[in-house]
C-alpha positions in Angstrom: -29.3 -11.0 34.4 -32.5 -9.9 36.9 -31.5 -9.8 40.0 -27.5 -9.3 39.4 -25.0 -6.5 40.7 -22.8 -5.2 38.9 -19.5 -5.0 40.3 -17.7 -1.9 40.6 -13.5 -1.8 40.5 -14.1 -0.2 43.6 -15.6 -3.3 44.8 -13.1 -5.4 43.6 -10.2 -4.0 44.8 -12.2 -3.8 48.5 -12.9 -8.1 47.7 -9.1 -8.6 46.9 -7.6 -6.6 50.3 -9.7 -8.3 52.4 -8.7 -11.7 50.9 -4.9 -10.6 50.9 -5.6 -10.1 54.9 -7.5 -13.4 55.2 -4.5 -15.0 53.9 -5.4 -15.3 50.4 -2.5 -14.1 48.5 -2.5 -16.2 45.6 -5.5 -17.0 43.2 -5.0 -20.9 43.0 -2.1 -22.6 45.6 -0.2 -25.0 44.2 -1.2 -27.0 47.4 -4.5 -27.3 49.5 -4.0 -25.0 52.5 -5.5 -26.5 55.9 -7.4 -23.5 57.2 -8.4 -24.8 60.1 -4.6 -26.3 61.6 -3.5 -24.1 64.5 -1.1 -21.8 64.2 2.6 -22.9 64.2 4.4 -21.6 67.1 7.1 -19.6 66.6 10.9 -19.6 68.3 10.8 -17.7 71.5 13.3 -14.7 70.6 16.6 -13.5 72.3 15.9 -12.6 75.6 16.5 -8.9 76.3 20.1 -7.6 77.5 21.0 -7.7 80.9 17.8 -9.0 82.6 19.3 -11.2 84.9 20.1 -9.4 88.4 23.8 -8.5 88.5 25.9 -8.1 91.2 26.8 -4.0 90.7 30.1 -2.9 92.0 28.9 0.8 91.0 26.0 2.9 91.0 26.5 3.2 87.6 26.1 -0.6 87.1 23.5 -0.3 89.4 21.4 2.6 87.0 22.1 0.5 84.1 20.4 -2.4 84.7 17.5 -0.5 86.2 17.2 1.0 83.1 17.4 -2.0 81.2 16.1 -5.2 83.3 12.9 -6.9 82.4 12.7 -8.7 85.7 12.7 -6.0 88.3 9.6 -6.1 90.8 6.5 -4.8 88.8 7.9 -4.9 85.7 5.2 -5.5 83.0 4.2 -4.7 79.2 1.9 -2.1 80.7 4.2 -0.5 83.1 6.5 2.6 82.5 9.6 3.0 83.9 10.7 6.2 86.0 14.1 6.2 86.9 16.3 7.9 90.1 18.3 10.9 89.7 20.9 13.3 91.1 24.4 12.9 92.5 26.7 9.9 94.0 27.5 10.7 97.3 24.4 12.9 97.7 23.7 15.1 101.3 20.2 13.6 101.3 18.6 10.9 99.5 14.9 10.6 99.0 13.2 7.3 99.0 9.7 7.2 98.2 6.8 5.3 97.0 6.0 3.9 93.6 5.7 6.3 90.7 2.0 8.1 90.1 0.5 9.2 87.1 2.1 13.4 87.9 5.7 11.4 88.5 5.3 9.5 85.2 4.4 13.1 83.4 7.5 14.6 84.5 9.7 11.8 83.9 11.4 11.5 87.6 10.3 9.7 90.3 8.6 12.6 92.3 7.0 15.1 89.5 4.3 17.8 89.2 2.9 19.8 92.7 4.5 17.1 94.9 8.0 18.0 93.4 7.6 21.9 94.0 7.0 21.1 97.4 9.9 18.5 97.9 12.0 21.4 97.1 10.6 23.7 99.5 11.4 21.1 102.4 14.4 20.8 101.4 15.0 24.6 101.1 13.6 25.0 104.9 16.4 22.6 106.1 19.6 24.4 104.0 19.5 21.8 101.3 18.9 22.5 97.5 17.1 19.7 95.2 20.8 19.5 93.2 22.2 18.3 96.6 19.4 14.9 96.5 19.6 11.6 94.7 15.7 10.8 94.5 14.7 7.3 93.7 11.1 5.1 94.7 10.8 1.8 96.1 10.1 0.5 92.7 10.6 2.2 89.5 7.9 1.2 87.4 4.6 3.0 87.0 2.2 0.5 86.9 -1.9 1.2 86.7 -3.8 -1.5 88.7 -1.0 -3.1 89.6 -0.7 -4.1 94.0 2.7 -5.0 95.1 3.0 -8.6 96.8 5.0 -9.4 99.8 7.5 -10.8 97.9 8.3 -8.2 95.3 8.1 -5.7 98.4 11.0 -8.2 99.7 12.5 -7.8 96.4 12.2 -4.1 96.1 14.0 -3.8 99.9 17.0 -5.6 98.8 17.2 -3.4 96.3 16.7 0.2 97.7 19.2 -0.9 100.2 22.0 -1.9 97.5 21.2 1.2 96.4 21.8 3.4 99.7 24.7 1.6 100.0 26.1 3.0 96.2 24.5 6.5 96.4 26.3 6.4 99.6 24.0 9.8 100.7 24.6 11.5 104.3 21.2 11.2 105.2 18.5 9.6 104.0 14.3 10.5 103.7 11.7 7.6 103.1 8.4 9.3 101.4 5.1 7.2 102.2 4.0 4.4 103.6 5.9 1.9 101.1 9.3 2.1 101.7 8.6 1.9 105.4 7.1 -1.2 104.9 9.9 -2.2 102.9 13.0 -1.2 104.7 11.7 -1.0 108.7 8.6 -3.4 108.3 6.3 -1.6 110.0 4.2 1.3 108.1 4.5 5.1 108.5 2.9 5.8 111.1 5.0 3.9 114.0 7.9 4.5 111.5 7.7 8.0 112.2 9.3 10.3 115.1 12.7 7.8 114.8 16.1 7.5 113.9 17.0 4.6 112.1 20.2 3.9 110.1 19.8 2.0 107.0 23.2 0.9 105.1 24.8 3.0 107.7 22.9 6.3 107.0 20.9 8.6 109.2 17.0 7.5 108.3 13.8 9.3 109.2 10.5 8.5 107.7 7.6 11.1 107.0 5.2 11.7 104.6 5.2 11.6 101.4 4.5 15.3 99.5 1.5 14.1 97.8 -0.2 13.4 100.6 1.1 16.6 102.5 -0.7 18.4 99.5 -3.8 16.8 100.2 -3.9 16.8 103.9 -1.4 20.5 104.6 -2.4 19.6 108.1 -0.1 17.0 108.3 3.0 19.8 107.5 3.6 20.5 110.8 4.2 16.8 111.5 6.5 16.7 108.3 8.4 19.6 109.3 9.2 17.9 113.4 10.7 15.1 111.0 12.9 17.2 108.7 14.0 18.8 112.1 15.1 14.9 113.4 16.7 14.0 110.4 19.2 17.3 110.9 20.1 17.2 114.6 23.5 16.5 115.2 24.1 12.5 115.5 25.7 11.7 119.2 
C-alpha cells in the first residue's frame, strides 16, 4: 500500500522492549489499567542496624557504630565515610578536620602529601605514625556539604567520647574545625596554648594541608609540636 513501511523484526522487537518498559507486558489485560493514578507508595523498609546513638562502653563499640550509623553529623547518600585508625591507648592522637577529596583516596582520615608530612612531624618530636590514633571531627566526606552549628555541637560530643576511649597521652587538633568544636574559638587564638580535653594534654596547630600550601607557616607548627612535648608541671 503507497505510502506504507514495512516493518522489520528488528523493528519489532525495538516496539515490544520499549512497551515491556512502558509497562506493557501483556498484549490485552484482563482489566483496564488506570495510567494516569499515581504511583502506590510503598512500605518504608527496615531501618538500617544500629543507627540510633548508643551509649559505647568501648572504643570498639565506639568504631562500630561509626562504621555503621546513618545518623552521624553529615551523613548523606552522597557522602563517603573515612574512618579513624591506630591504637587504644595511643602516645598522640590526631584530631583534624573533615575528610578531603586526597583523605577519601587513601582511605584514612589524613591521606596523600598531607599524610607524608604528618609523619615527618611526628618523626621530629620522637614519635612514629604506629604510635597515633588519627581520627576528624566528622567522618564523612561530603562535597558541597557546610557543617551547621549544631552538627558542629554534635560532632564535639563526639570527638570528646572519643578522647575519652582512645584514652591517648596527648592529643593534636589539625585545622580550624575541631577548634571550633572542642575550644569554641578558631585556630588562630587556639594556638600557642595548653588545653586539656577529657583530661589530655591539647595543643592546636595547623592542619598539614595547609602547611603544604603555605610552608611558611612550619615554623609556627613546629613552636606547637615543641608545647605539646614539654614536660606538664
Amino acid at each position: 500500500m503507497d505510502g506504507e513501511r514495512e516493518v522489520s523484526t528488528s523493528d519489532l522487537a525495538g516496539l515490544l522492549e520499549w512497551w515491556v518498559e512502558s509497562g506493557v507486558d501483556v498484549a490485552v489485560g484482563e482489566t483496564p489499567r488506570n495510567w494516569l493514578r499515581p504511583p502506590v507508595a510503598r512500605a518504608a523498609t527496615e531501618p538500617a542496624a544500629n543507627v540510633a546513638e548508643p551509649s559505647p562502653e568501648t572504643l570498639a563499640e565506639l568504631r562500630d557504630w561509626l562504621a555503621s550509623s546513618v545518623q552521624l553529623p553529615l551523613a548523606s547518600t552522597a557522602a563517603s565515610r573515612i574512618l579513624p585508625h591506630g591504637p587504644e591507648n595511643a602516645t598522640v592522637m590526631l584530631l583534624s578536620d573533615s575528610p578531603a577529596l586526597e583523605d577519601l583516596a587513601a582511605g584514612q582520615p589524613i591521606g596523600g602529601e598531607a599524610w607524608a608530612l604528618t609523619a615527618r612531624m611526628l618523626s621530629a618530636i620522637g614519635l612514629s605514625v604506629d604510635e597515633a590514633y588519627s581520627a576528624s571531627l566528622s567522618c564523612f566526606h561530603a562535597p558541597g556539604a557546610r557543617m551547621s552549628e549544631e552538627e558542629r555541637l554534635a560532632c564535639a560530643d563526639i570527638a570528646r567520647r572519643h578522647i575519652a576511649l582512645v584514652r591517648p597521652k596527648r592529643l593534636i587538633l589539625f585545622g580550624d574545625g575541631p577548634c571550633k568544636a572542642l575550644f569554641g574559638k578558631p585556630l588562630a587564638q587556639a594556638r600557642g596554648h595548653v588545653e586539656k580535653i577529657a583530661g589530655v594534654r591539647t595543643v592546636a596547630t595547623f592542619h598539614p594541608r595547609w602547611l603544604l600550601q603555605r610552608p611558611s607557616d612550619k615554623a609556627r607548627a613546629w613552636a606547637d609540636l615543641l608545647l605539646l612535648m614539654e614536660d606538664e608541671v
